[in-house]
C-alpha positions as CSV (number, residue, x, y, z in Angstrom):
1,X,-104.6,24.8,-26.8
2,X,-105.5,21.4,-25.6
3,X,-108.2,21.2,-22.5
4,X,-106.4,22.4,-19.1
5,X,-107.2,19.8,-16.7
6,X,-105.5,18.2,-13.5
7,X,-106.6,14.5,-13.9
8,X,-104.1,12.8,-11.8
9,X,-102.4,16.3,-9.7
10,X,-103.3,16.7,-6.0
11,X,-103.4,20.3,-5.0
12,X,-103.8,21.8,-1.7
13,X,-105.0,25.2,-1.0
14,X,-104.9,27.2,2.0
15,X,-107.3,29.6,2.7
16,X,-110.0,27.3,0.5
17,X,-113.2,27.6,2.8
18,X,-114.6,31.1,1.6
19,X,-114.3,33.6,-1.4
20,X,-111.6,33.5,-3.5
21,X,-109.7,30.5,-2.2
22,X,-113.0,28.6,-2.5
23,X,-112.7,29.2,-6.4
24,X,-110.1,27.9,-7.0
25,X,-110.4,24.6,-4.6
26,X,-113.8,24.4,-6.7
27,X,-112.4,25.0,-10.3
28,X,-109.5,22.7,-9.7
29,X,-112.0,20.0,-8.3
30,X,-113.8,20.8,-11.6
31,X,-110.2,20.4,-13.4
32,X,-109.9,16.9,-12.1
33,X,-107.4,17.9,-9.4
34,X,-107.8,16.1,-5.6
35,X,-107.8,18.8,-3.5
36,X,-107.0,19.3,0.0
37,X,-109.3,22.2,1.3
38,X,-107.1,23.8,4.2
39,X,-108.8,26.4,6.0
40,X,-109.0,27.2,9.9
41,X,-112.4,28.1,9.9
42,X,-111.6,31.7,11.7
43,X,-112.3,35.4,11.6
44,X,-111.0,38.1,9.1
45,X,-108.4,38.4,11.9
46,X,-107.2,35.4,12.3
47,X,-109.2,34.5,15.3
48,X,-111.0,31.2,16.0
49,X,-110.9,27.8,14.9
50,X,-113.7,26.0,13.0
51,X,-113.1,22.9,10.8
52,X,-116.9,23.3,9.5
53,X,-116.6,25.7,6.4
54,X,-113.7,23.5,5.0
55,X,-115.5,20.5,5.1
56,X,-118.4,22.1,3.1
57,X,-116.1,22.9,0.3
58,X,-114.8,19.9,0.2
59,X,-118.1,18.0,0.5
60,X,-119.3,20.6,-2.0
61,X,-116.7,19.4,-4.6
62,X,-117.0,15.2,-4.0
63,X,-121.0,15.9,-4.8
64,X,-119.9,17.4,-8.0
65,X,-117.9,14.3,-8.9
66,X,-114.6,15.5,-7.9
67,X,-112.6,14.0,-5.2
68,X,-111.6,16.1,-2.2
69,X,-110.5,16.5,1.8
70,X,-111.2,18.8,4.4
71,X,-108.1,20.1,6.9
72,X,-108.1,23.0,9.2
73,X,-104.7,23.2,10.5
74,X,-103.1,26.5,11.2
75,X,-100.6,27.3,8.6
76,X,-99.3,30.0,10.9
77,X,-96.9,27.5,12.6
78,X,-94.8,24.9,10.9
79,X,-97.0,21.4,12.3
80,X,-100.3,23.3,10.4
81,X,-98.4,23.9,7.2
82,X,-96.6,19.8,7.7
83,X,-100.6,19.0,8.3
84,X,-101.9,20.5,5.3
85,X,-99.2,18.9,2.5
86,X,-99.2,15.3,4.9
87,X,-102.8,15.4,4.2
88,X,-102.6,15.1,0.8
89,X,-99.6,13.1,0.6
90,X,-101.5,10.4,2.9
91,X,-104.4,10.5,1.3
92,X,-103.6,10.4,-2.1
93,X,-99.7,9.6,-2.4
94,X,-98.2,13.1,-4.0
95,X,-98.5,16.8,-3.7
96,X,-97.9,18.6,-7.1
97,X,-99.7,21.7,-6.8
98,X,-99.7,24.2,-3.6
99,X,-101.8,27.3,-3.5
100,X,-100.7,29.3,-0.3
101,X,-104.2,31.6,-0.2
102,X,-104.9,31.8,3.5
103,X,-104.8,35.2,4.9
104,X,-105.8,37.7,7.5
105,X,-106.2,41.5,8.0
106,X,-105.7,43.8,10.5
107,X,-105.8,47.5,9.6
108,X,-103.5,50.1,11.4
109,X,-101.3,52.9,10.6
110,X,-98.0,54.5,11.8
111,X,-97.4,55.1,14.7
112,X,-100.9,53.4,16.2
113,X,-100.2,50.2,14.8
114,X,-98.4,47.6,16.8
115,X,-95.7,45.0,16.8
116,X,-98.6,42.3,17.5
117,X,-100.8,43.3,14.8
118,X,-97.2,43.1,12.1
119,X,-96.4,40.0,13.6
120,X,-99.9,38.8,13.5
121,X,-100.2,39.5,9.6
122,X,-96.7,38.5,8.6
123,X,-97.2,34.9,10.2
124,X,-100.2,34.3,8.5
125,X,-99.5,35.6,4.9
126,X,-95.6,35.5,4.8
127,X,-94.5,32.7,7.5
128,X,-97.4,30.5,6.6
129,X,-96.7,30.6,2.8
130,X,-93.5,29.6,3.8
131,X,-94.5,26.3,5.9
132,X,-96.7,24.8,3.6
133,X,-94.2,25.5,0.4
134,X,-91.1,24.3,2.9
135,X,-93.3,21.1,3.7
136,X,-94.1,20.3,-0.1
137,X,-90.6,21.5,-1.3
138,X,-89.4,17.8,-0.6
139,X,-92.3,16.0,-2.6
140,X,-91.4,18.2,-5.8
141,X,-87.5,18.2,-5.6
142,X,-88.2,13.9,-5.8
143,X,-90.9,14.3,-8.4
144,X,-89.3,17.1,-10.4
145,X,-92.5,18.3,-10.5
146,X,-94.3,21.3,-8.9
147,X,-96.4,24.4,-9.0
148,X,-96.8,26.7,-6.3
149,X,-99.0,30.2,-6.5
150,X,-98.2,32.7,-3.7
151,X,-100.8,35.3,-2.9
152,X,-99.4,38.8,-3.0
153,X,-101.7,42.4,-3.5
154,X,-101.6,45.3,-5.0
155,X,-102.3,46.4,-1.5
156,X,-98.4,46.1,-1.6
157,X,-98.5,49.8,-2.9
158,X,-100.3,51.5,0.5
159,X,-103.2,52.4,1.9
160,X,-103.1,54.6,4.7
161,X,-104.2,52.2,6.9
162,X,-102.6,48.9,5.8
163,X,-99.1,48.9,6.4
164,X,-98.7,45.6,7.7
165,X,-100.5,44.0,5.0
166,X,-98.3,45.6,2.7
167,X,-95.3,44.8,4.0
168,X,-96.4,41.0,4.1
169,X,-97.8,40.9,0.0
170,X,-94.8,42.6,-0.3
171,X,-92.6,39.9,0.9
172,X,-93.9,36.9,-1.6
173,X,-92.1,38.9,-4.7
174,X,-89.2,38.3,-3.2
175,X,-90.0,34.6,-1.8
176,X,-90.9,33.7,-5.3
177,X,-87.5,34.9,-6.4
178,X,-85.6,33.3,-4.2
179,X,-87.6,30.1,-4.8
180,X,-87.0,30.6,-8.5
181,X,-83.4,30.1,-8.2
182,X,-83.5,27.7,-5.4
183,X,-86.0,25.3,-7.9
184,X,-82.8,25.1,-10.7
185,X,-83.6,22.7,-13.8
186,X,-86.4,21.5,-11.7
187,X,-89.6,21.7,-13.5
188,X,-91.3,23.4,-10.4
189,X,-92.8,26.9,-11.1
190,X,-93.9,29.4,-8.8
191,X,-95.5,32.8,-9.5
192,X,-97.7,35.3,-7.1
193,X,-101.1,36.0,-8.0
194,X,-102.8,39.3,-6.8
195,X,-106.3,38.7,-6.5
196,X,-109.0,41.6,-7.1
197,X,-112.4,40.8,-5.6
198,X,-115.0,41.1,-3.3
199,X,-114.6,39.5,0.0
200,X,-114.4,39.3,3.9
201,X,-111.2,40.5,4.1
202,X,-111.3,43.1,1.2
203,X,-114.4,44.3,3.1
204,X,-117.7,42.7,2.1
205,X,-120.7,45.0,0.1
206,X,-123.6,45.3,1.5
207,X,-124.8,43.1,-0.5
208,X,-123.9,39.7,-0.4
209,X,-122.6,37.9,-3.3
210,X,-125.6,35.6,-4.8
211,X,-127.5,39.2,-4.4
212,X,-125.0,40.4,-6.3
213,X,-124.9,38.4,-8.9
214,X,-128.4,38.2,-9.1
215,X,-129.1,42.0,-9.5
216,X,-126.6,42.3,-12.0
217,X,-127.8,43.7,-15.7
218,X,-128.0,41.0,-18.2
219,X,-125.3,41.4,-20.7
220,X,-123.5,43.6,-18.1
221,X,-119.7,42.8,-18.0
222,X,-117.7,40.8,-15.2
223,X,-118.0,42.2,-11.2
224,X,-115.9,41.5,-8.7
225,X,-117.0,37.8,-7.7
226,X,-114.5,36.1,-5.9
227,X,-114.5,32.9,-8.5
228,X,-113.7,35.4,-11.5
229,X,-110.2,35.3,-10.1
230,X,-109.6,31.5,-10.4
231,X,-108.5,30.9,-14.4
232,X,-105.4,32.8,-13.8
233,X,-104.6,30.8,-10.6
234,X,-105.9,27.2,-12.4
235,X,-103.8,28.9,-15.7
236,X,-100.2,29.2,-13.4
237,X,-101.0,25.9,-11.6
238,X,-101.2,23.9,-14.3
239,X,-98.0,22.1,-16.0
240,X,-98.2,24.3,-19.0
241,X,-97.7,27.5,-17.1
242,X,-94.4,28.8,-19.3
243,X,-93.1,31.1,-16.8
244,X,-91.4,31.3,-13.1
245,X,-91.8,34.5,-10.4
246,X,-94.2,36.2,-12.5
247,X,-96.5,38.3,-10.8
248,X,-100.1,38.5,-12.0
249,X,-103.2,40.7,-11.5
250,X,-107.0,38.9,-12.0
251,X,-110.0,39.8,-11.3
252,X,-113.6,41.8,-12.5
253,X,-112.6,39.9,-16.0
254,X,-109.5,41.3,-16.7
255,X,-105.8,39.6,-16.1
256,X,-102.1,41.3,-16.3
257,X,-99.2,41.2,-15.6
258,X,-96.9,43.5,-12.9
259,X,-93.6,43.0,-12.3
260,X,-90.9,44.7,-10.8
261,X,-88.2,46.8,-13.1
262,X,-85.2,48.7,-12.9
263,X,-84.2,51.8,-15.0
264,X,-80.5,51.6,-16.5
265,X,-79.9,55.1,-15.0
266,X,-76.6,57.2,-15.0
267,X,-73.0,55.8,-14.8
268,X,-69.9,58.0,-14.5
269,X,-66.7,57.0,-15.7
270,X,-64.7,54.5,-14.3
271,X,-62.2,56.9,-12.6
272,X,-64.3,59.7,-11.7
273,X,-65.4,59.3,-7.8
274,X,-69.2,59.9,-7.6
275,X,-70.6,63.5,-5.6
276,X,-73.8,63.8,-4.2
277,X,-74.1,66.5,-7.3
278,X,-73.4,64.2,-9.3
279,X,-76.7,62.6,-8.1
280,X,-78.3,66.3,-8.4
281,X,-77.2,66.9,-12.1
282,X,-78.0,63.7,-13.2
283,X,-81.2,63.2,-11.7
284,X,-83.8,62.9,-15.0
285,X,-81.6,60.1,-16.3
286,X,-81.4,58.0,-13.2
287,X,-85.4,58.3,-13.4
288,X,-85.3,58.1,-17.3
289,X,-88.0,54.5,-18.0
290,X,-87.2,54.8,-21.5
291,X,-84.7,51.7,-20.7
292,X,-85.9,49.6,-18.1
293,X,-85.5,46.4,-17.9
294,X,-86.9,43.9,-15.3
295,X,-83.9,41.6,-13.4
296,X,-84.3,37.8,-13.0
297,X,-82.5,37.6,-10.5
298,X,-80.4,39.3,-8.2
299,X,-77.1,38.1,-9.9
300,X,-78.5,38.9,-13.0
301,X,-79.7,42.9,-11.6
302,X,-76.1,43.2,-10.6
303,X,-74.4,42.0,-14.0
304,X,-76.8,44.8,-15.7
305,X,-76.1,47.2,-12.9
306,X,-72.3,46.4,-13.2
307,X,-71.9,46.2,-16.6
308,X,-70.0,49.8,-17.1
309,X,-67.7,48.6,-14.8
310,X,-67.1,45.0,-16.7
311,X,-68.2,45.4,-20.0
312,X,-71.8,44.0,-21.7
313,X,-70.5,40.7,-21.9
314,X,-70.9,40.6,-17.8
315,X,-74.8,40.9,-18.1
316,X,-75.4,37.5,-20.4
């Protein structure tokens, strides 16, 4: 395959200022991408306001050659995520790549765990994702051009003590779905990446990162650095990313894919009225993965799901 590189693409990602977002504003700067570092400069929490560790980044790719600005608005609420795409669009005259990275965590279980704190993580990870992509949607529908990464987690399958968070990661499987579909014949991907690293949010080590990577064996294999994450996100950002709402793992040097499936299960026939023994007696096939199959779309799950009803020929 032919160099991946972003000579001429303008890419902004949120999030950018520390750990894994900062990896992949930095390999993208490498990849000859202009990138708009976004970043409010706050706490874990979402607390706080300082335009400071942006600007590093982005000073920290323009001394390596590439060319980059620093924005701090609060993707949170719809002027931030306006702020970050009219950034780039000002500055350089497009938007072609968006990498919605910027999060927060608050931990908290059932029943302790409050409206504020939900509310608090889903506008930050879900409602913020959607401001910035809603801002640059425009851009790539006149371009017929886009790629947009949204940050989900495996976090999405529970911790005791994270049930806000996964809710929200949750949520971008079926944003990218719906985006999917809403994106047509355009030539505008979107997928979810779901990082695996060491950071602030994931709860740092006690040591800190250039410790850790100095302390490491040689020869030893790949930790969890947050950069290691980055050539799956640079990989799905770039124009010859092949697929749409895929959902990828990366991280400590491995990458995969996870997706969502269904199983075909157990249909009765068409003019026998289902019992909830039917459910009972039938239970091993309705679990049965031997023939799952994963739906592109909710049209296409209910052609499959239907298609005892209205023959095979409904499902293609």
């Amino acid at each position: 395959m032919s160099d991946i590189r972003f000579d001429g693409r303008v890419a902004v990602v949120t999030g950018a200022a520390r750990g894994i977002g900062r990896g992949y504003a930095l390999l993208l700067g490498q990849l000859g991408a202009k990138v708009v570092v976004n970043d409010l400069g706050g706490s874990t929490k979402g607390t706080g306001h300082d335009p400071g560790p942006a600007q590093e980044v982005a000073d920290e790719i323009t001394k390596a050659g590439g060319s980059a600005i620093a924005n701090s608005s609060d993707v949170s609420t719809v002027e931030g995520g306006q702020a970050a795409v009219d950034a780039a669009v000002n500055e350089w005259g497009r938007i072609d790549v968006v990498v919605n990275n910027a999060g927060n965590v608050i931990y908290g279980a059932m029943p302790e765990v409050d409206i504020n704190v939900f509310d608090a993580l889903l506008g930050v990870h879900l409602r913020g994702t959607f401001n910035v992509t809603r801002a640059a949607w425009p851009h790539m529908l006149a371009q017929n051009y886009g790629r947009v990464l949204l940050t989900g987690s495996t976090g999405m399958f529970g911790m005791y003590d994270n049930l806000s968070y996964a809710t929200a990661k949750a949520g971008m499987i079926g944003l990218a779905q719906a985006l999917t579909v809403n994106a047509g014949d355009h030539d505008i991907k979107i997928n979810v990446i779901c990082p695996n690293a060491w950071t602030r949010m994931a709860g740092d080590p006690s040591e800190g990162m250039d410790e850790l990577r100095a302390n490491r064996p040689a020869g030893a294999p790949p930790h969890m650095e947050p950069e290691l994450v980055a050539p799956m996100v640079a990989f799905l950002a770039h124009e010859s990313c092949p697929v749409s709402a895929g959902i990828y793992t990366a991280g400590g040097g491995r990458f995969a894919r996870l997706y969502v499936a269904a199983t075909d299960g157990y249909a009765l026939p068409n003019d026998v009225t289902p019992t909830v023994q039917d459910v009972a007696a039938h239970w091993a096939a309705i679990n049965d993965e031997a023939d799952y199959y994963v739906p592109t779309s909710t049209l296409n799950w209910s052609a499959r799901y239907l298609s005892h009803l209205y023959g095979k020929e409904a499902t293609t």
